[in-house]
Every structure is written in structure tokens, then in C-alpha cells.
C-alpha positions in Angstrom: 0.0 0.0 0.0 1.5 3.4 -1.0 2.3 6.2 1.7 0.4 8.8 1.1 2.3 12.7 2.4 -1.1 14.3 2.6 -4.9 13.4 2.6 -6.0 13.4 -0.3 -10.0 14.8 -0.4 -12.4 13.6 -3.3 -13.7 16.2 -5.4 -16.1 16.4 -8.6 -15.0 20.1 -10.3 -15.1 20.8 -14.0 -11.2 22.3 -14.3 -9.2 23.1 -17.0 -5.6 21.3 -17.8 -3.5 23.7 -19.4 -0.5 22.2 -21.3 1.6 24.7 -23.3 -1.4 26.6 -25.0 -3.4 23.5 -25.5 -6.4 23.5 -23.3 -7.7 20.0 -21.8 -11.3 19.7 -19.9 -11.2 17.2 -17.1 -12.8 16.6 -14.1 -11.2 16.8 -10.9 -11.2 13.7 -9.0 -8.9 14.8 -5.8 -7.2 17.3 -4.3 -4.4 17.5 -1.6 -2.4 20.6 -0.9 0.2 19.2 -2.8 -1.7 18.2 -6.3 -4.4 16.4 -7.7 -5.9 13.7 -9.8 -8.1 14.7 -12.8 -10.3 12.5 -14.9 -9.1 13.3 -18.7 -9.8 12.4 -21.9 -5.9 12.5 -23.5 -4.5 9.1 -25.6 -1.3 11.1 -25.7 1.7 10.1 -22.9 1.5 13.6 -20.4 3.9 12.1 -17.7 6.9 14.6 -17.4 4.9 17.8 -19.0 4.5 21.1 -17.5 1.1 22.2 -16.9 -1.2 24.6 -15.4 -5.0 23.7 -13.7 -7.5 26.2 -13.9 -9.3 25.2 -10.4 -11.2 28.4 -10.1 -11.0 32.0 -11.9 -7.3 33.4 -10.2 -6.9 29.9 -8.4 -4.2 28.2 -11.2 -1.6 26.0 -9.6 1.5 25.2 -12.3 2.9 21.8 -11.5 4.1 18.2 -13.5 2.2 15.2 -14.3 3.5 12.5 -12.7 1.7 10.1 -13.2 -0.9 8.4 -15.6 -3.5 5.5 -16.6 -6.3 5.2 -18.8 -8.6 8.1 -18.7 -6.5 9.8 -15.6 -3.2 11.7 -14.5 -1.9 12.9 -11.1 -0.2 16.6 -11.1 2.2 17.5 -8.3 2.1 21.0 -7.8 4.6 23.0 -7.3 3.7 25.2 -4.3 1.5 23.5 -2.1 -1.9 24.6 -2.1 -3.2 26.9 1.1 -5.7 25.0 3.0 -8.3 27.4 2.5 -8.6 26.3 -1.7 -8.8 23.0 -0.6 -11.1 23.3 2.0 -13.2 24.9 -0.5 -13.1 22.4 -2.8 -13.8 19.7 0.5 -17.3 22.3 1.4 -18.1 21.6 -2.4 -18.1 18.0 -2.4 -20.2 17.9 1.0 -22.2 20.0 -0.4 -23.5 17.8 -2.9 -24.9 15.2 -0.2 -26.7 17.8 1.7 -28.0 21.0 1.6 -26.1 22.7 4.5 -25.4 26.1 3.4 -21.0 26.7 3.9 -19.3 28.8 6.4 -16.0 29.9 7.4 -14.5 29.4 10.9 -16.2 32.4 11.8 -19.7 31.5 10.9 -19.8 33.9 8.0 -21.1 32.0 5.1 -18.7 31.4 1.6 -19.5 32.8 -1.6 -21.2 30.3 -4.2 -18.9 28.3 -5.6 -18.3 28.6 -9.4 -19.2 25.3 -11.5 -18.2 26.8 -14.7 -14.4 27.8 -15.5 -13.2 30.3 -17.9 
């Protein structure tokens, strides 16, 4: 079983894989502070490339892919995330299995999170 540096949180986020100019739509799967795995339709080998992911309008980590199998990849960033993008991305996902309206730690409730990109 592989060690794992961070929890990993699931996720279901349209995103956009930017690989030199050359825009992919995926779907992200997970997210860590650390990178993510994103459901993409590509045939062609990624592993090694430098890319950008479009998470949210002015949220667009660069990292590598560094990893890859049939219809998915794995991206290290390369700056970790803050915990405050993933934790919105965590309040998204449990938002789709109830209808709790998202705070922060101070009660104050999050804008509505964006399903569209770009």
C-alpha cells in the first residue's frame, strides 16, 4: 500500500488542464495541498509535461504530471496549495450530499462556488 504525504479529499470540479497553450477539460477527482488527480480524456503520454490547472477564476496552480493510466493523470504542484482552496473544494463536495449552506470558521457564510471555468 502506498504512503500517502497528505490526505488526499475527493472532489467532482469541472477544471481546465492547461498544457503549453493547449487547453484540456477534465474533471477533478482529488485534491491535496500538494496536487491532484483529474479524470481526462488524452491518448497522448503527459507524464513529465509542465502544466497549469485552472481550479477556479485566479486559483491556477502550475505543477508536472507525474503520473498516468487510462482516462486519468496525477499533477504535483509545485507550491502546495493553502488550506483554504482545498477546504473549498472539500465544502463543495459535501455540499453535494446535503443541503447545509458553507461557512468559514467564523460563521460567516462562503460565496457560491463557481461550477463553470473560464
Amino acid at each position: 500500500m502506498q504512503k500517502r504525504e497528505q490526505e488526499r479529499f475527493p472532489a467532482e470540479e469541472r477544471v481546465e488542464l492547461n498544457l503549453d497553450g493547449e487547453v484540456l477539460r477534465c474533471r477533478l477527482r482529488n485534491i491535496a495541498p500538494a496536487g491532484c488527480m483529474l479524470a481526462c480524456d488524452c491518448e497522448e503520454k503527459l507524464v513529465g509535461r509542465d502544466v497549469s490547472v485552472t481550479l477556479l477564476e485566479g486559483i491556477v496552480p502550475e505543477g508536472r504530471i507525474v503520473w498516468q493510466t487510462e482516462g486519468y493523470v496525477g499533477v504535483r504542484f509545485y507550491r502546495d496549495l493553502g488550506k483554504v482552496t482545498v477546504d473549498y473544494f472539500r465544502v463543495a463536495n459535501l455540499m453535494v450530499l446535503g443541503d447545509c449552506e458553507p461557512v468559514d470558521v467564523f460563521g460567516r457564510p462562503l460565496p457560491p462556488l463557481s461550477r463553470n471555468v473560464g
